[in-house]
KOLPA-509467 format. One line per field, with one value per residue (C-alpha): residue number from 1; residue in three letters; x, y, z. Coordinates in steps of 0.2 Angstrom, whole numbers, plus 5000, padded with zeros to 4 digits. Each point is the difference from the previous one (the first is absolute). Layout:
num	c(NUM; ...)
residu	c(Ala; ...)
xx	c(X; ...)
yy	c(Y; ...)
zz	c(Z; ...)
This chain:
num	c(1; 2; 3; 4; 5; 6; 7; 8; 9; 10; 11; 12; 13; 14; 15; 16; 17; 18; 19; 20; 21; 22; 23; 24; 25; 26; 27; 28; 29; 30; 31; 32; 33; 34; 35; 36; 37; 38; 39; 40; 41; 42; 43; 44; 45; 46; 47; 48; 49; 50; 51; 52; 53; 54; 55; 56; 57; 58; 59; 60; 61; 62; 63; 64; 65; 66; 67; 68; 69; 70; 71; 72; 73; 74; 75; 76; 77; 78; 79; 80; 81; 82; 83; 84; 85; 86; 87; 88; 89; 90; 91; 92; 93; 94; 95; 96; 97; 98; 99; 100; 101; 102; 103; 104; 105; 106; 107; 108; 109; 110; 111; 112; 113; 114; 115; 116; 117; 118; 119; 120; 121; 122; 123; 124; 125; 126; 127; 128; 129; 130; 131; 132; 133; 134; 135; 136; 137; 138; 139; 140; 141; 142; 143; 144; 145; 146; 147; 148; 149; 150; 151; 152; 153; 154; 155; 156; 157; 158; 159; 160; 161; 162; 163; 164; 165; 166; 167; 168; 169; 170; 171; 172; 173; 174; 175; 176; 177; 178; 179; 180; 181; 182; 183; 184; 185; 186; 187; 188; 189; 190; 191; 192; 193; 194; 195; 196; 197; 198; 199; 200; 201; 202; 203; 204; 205; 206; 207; 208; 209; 210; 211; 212; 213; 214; 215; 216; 217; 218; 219; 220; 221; 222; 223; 224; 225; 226; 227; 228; 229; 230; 231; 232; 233; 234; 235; 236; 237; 238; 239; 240; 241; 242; 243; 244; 245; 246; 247; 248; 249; 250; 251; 252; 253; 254; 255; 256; 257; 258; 259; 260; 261; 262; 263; 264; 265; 266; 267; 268; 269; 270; 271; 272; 273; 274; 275; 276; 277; 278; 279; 280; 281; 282; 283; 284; 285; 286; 287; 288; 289; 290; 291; 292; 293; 294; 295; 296; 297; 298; 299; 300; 301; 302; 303; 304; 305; 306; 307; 308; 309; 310; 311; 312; 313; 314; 315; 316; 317; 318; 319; 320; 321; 322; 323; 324; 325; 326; 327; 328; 329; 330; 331; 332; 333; 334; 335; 336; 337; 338; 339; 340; 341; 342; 343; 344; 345; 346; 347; 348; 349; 350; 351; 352; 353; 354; 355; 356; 357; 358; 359; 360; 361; 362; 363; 364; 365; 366; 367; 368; 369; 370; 371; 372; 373; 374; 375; 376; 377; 378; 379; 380; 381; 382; 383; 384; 385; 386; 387; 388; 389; 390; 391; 392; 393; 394; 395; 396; 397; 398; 399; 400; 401; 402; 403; 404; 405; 406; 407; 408; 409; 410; 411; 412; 413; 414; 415; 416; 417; 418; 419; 420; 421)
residu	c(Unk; Unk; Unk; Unk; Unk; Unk; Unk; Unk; Unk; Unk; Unk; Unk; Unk; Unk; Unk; Unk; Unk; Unk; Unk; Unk; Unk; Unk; Unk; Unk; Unk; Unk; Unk; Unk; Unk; Unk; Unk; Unk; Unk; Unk; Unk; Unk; Unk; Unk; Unk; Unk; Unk; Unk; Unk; Unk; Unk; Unk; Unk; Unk; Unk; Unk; Unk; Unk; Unk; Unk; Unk; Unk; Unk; Unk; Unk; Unk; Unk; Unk; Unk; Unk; Unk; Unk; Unk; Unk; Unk; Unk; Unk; Unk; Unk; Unk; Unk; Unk; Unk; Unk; Unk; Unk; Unk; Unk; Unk; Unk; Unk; Unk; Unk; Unk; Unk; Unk; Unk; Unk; Unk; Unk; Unk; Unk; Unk; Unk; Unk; Unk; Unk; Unk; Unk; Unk; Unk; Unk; Unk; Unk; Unk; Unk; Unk; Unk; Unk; Unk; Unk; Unk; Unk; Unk; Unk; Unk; Unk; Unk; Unk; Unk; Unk; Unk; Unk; Unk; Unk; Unk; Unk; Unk; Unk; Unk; Unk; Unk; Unk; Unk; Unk; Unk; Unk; Unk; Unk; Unk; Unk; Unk; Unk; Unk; Unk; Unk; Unk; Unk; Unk; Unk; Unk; Unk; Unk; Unk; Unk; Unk; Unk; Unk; Unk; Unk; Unk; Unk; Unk; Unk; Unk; Unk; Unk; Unk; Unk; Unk; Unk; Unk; Unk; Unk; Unk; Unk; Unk; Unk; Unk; Unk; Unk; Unk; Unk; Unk; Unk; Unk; Unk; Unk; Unk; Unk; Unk; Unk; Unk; Unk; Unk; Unk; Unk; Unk; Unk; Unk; Unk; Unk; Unk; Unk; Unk; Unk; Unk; Unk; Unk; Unk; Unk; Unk; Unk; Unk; Unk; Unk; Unk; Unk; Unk; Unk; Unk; Unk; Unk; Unk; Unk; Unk; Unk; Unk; Unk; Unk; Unk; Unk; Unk; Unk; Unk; Unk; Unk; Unk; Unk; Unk; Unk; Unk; Unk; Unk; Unk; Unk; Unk; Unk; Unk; Unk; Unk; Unk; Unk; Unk; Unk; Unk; Unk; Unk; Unk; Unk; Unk; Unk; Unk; Unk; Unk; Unk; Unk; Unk; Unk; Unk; Unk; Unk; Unk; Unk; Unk; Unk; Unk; Unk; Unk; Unk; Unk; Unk; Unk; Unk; Unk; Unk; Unk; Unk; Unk; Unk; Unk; Unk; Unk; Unk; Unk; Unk; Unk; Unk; Unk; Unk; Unk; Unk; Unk; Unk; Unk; Unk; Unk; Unk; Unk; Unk; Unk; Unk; Unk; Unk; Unk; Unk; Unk; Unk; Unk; Unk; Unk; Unk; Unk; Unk; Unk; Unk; Unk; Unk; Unk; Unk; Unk; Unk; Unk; Unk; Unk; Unk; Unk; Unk; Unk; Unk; Unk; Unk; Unk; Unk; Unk; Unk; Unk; Unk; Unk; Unk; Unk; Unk; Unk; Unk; Unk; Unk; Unk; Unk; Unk; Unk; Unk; Unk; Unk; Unk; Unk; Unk; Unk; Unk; Unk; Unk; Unk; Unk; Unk; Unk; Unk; Unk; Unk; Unk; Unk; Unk; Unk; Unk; Unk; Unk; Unk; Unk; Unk; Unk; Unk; Unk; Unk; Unk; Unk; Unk; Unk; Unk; Unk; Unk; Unk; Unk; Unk; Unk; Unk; Unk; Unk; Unk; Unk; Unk; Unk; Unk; Unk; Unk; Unk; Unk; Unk; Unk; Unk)
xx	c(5366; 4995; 5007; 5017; 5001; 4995; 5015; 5013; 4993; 5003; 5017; 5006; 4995; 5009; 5016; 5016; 5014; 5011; 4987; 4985; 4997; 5006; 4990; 4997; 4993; 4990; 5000; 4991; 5008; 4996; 4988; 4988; 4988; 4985; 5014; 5014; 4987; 4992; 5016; 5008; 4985; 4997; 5020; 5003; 4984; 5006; 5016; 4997; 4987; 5014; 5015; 5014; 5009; 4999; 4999; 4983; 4995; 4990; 4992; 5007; 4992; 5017; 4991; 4995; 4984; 4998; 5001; 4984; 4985; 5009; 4998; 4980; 4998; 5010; 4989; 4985; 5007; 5002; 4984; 4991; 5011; 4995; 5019; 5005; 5012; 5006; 5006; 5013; 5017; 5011; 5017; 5002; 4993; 5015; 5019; 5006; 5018; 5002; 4994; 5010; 5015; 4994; 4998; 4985; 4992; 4997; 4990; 4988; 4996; 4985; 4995; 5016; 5018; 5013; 4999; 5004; 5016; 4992; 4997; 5018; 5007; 4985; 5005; 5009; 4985; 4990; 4997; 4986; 4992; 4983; 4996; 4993; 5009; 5017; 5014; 5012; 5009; 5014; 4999; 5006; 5003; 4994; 4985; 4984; 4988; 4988; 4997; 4988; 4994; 4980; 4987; 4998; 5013; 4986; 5000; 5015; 4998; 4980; 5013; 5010; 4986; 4989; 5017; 5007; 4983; 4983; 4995; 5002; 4989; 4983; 4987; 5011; 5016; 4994; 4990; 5017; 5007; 4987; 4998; 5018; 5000; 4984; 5008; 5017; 4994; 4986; 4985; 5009; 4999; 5011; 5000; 5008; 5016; 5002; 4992; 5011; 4993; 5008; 4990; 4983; 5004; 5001; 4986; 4989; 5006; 4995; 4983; 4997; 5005; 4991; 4984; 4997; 5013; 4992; 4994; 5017; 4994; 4991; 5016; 5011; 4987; 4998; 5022; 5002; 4989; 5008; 5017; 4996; 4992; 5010; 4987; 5007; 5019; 5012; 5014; 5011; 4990; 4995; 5020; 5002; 4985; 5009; 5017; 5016; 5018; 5015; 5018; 5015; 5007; 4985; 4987; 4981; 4984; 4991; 4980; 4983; 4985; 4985; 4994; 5000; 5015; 4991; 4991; 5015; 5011; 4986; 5002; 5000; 5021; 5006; 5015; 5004; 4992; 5013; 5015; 4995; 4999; 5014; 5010; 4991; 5005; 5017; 4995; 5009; 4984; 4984; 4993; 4979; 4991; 4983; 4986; 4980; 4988; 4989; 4982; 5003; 5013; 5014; 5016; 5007; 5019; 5007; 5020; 5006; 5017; 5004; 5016; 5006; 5017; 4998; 5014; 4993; 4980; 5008; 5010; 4988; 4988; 5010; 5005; 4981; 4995; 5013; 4999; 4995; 4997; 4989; 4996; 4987; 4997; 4998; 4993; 5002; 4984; 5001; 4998; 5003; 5015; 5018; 5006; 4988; 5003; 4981; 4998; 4987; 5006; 4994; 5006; 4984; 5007; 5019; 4995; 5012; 5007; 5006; 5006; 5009; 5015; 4999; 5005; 5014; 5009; 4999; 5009; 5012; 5006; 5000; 5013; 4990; 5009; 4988; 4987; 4998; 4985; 5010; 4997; 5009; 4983; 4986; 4996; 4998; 4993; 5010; 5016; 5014; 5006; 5016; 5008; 4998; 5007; 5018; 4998; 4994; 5007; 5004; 4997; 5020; 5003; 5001; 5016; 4993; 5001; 4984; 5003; 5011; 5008; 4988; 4987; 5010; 5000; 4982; 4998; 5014; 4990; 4984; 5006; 5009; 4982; 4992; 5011; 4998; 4981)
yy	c(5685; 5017; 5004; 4992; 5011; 5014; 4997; 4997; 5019; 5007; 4993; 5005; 5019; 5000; 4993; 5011; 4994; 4998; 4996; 4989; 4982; 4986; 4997; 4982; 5004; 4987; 5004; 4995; 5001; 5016; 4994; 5002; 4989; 4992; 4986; 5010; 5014; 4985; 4992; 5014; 5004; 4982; 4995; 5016; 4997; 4984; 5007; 5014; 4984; 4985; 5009; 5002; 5013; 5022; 5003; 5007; 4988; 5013; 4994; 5013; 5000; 5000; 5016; 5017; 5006; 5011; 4983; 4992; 5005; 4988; 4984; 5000; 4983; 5004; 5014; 4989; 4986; 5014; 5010; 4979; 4998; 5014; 5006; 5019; 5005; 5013; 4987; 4992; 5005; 5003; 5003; 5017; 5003; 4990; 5000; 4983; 5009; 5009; 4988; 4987; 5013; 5002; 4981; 5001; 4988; 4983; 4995; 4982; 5001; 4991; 4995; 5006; 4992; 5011; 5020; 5009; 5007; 5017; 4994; 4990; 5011; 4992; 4983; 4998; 5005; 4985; 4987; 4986; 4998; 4995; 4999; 4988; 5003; 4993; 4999; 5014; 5002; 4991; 4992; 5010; 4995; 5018; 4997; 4987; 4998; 4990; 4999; 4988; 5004; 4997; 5011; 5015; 5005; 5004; 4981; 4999; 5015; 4989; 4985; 5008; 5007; 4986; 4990; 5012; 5010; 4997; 5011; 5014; 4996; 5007; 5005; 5017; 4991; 4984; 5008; 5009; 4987; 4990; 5013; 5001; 4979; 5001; 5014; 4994; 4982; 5005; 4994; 4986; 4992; 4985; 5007; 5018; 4990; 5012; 4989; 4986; 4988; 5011; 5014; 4990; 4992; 5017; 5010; 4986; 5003; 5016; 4996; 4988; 5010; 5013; 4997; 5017; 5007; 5002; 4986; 4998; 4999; 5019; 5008; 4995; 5007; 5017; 5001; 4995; 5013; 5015; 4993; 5000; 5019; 5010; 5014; 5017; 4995; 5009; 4988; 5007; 4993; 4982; 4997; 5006; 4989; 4985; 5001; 4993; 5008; 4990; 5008; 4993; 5001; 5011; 5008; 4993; 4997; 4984; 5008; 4990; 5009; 4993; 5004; 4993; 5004; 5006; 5014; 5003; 5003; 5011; 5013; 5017; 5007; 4981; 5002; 5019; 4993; 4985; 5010; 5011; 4989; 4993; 5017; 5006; 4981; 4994; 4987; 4993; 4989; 4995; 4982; 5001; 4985; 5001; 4987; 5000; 4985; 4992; 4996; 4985; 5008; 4994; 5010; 5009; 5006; 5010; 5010; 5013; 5010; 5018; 5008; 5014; 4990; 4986; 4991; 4999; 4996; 4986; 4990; 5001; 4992; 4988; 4996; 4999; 4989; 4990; 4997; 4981; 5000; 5004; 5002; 5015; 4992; 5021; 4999; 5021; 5012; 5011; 5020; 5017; 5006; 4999; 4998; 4987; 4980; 4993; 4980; 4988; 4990; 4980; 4996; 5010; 4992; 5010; 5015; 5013; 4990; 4987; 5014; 5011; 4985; 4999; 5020; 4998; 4986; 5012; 5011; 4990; 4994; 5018; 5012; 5012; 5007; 5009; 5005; 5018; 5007; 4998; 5015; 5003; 4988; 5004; 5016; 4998; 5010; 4990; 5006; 4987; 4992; 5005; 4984; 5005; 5019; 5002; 5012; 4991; 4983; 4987; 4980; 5001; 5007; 4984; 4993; 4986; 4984; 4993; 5009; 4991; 5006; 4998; 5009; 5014; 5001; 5000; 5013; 5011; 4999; 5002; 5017; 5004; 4997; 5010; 5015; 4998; 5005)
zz	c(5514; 5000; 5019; 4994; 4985; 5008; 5014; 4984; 4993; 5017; 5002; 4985; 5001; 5017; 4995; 4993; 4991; 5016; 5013; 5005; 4999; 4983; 4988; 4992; 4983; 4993; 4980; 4985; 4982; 4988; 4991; 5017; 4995; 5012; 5001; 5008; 5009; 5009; 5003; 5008; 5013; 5004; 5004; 5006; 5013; 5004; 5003; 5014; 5010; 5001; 4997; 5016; 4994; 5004; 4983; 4995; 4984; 4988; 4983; 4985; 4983; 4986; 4991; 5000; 5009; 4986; 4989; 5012; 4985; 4989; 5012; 4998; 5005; 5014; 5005; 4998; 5010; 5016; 4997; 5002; 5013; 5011; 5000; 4996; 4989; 5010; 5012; 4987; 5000; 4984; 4993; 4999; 5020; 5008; 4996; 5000; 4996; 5015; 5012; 4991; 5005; 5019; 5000; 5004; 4985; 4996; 4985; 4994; 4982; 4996; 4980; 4995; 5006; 4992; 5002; 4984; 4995; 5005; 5017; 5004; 5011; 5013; 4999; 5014; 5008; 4995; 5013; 4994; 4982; 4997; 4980; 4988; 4984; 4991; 5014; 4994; 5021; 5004; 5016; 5016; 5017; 5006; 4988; 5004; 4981; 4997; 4981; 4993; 4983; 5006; 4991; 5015; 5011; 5011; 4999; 5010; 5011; 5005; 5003; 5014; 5007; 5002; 5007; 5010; 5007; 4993; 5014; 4992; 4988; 4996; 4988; 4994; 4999; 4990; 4989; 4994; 4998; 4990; 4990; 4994; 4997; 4992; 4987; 4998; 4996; 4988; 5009; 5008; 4978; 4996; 4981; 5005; 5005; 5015; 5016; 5009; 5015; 5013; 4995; 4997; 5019; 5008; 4990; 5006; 5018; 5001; 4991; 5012; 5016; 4995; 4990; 4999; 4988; 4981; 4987; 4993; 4981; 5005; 5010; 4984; 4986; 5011; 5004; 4981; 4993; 5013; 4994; 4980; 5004; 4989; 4996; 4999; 5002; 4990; 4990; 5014; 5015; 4990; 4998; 5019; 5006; 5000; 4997; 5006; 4995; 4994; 5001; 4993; 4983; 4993; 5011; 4997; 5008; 5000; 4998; 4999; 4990; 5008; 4981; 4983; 4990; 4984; 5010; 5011; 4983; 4994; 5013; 4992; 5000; 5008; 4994; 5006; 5017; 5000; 4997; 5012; 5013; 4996; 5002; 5016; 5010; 4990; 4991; 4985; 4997; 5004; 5000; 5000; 5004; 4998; 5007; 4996; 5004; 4988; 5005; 5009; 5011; 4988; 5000; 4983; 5002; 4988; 5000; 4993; 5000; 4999; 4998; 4987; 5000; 4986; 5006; 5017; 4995; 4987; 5011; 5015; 4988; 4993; 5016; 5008; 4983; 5002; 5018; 5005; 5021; 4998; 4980; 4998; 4985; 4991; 4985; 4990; 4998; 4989; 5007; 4994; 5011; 4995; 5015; 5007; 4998; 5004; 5004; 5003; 5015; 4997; 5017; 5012; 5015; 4998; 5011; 5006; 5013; 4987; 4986; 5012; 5004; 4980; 4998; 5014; 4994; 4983; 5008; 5010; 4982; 4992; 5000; 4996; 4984; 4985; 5012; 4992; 4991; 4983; 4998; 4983; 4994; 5011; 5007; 5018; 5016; 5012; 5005; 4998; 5017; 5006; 4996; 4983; 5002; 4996; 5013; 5014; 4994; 4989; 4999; 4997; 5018; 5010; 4985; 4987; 5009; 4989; 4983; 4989; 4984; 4988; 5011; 5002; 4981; 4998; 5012; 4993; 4984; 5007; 5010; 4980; 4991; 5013; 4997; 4981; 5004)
């Protein structure tokens, strides 16, 4: 592994925009967690031993190498591993743009199917899906996926290996992989709802093939606690640890705290912190999901929203209350910030994976109209979006096919309230 990720550093720093060999970019989602880094070196190795084509297959990591510190299991997982950091590649060292433009890239994404809205310029880049979570892709005869909602998309990735070239396995590489099942599947537990039979058939594989990889009840305890380390992170880097964007009608991120809720909300200046981050990325909101384990490895879930735009933290809420596949069954807390709606979630088994198509379909059915700070109510340190500037724009723009009359009135007497104040 090391000599192939060396070779993909080497190539890399020897190609210009115009010259040198294509690139098959084997990437994981933003989030970067073990699931996606692992994924991404393990196809991306398969690829460059069993692959017939002159495109150099290279493993990227979907974040900043400055953003590395926050993935600490991550960092554990290589350090056990015997693999350097220095020997990843990440987003900011290769231009996926300007190979795109010299047609000189293809690219596999593993534990993701769709790239984000940031990102859709690249999809006519993308040649095969590997991924594990809620199909979102439309079938493509240019495209091969392979979706199967198992617990570890390193479940999958062991799946083609194992079919298509065991060979290539040993000691490094499986215990990677292991790793990655045994973490995403919560100790391989029935009662955490994550594990399926395909993921139990191919960790026990590798446990068998290789007897040597770590008691699987130790390697989980010791990724766990490197994963829950949130010592001496700011409330910038804990929202950035784990966090996937959602663009569409409002901007927001999807975070989990690897931290109880109550301490997370008494973080001296939250709120300041909140709004800030909001500002400094574009978000119109931020959904928090926080997990802790009880002392018999139980999970606890709890939610909260943020946003300084009522409307917007309101209907979310109502929305995630209300939802029913699955229901979060949210129960309120109550906490000291305005601007914050806190929730016990019932439902411990509704991880982010199972929330995030919840949030989409929100705002597939939004149109996104009253998403301001309301202002005239609430002082806010968060900019209004520019759908929400007379300047920059207007809900109106687009004509009023989906406001009828007696809308239109409300909102004329909403704008006449508001200019009473």
């Amino acid at each position: 592994m090391e000599e192939f990720l060396r070779s993909c550093q080497q190539a890399v720093k020897a190609s210009s925009d115009q010259a040198g060999p294509g690139f098959h970019v084997v990437l994981g989602n933003e989030a970067c967690d073990i699931d996606s880094i692992v994924s991404a070196l393990a196809y991306a190795y398969f690829l460059s031993k069993t692959a017939r084509s002159e495109m150099l297959a290279v493993p990227l990591l979907n974040i900043r190498q400055s953003e590395l510190p926050l993935r600490s299991d991550g960092i554990f997982l290589l350090r056990q591993t015997g693999l350097s950091m220095d020997l990843l590649l990440f987003r900011d060292q290769l231009d996926l743009r300007a190979l795109q433009r010299a047609g000189r890239l293809q690219l596999t994404l593993v534990d993701h199917n769709v790239l984000p809205s940031s990102d859709n310029d690249l999809e006519e880049a993308v040649v095969e899906v590997i991924d594990h979570h809620l199909q979102e892709r439309e079938p493509s005869p240019t495209c091969s996926f392979t979706v199967e909602t198992v617990g570890s998309c390193a479940t999958l990735v062991t799946e083609r290996i194992v079919q298509k070239a065991p060979e290539i396995l040993d000691l490094q590489l499986a215990h990677l992989l292991y790793a990655a099942i045994v973490l995403d599947c919560v100790d391989m537990a029935p009662a955490a709802g994550k594990v399926t039979p395909k993921d139990s058939q191919y960790a026990a594989a590798l446990e068998t093939q290789f007897p040597a990889l770590p008691p699987r009840g130790a390697l989980f305890q010791e990724l766990h606690n490197a994963k829950f380390d949130v010592s001496g992170l700011n409330t910038e880097q804990m929202l950035l640890k784990d966090m996937k964007a959602i663009s569409g009608s409002l901007n927001l991120s999807v975070s989990v705290l690897y931290i109880s809720l109550e301490e997370f909300l008494q973080r001296e200046d939250l709120e300041a912190e909140l709004s800030g981050f909001c500002q400094k990325y574009g978000y119109d909101l931020l959904l928090l999901m926080t997990i802790f384990f009880t002392d018999s490895k139980e999970p606890i879930r709890e939610l909260a929203v943020f946003s300084h735009s009522i409307t917007c933290r309101e209907q979310v809420s109502q929305y995630l209350e209300q939802a029913q596949n699955p229901a979060l069954n949210l129960s309120p807390l109550s906490n000291p910030h305005p601007h914050i709606s806190a929730y016990h979630q019932g439902n411990s088994l509704a991880s982010r994976k199972k929330v995030l198509p919840i949030v989409k379909d929100f705002l597939r059915t939004w149109d996104g109209y009253g998403c301001t700070g309301d202002g005239q109510n609430e002082p806010s340190q968060v900019p209004p979006t520019p759908m929400n500037s007379l300047v920059e724009g207007s809900p109106l723009d687009n004509g009023l096919p989906r406001i009828t009359s007696q809308a239109l009135e409300e909102k004329f007497s909403q704008i006449v309230n508001r200019t009473d104040l």
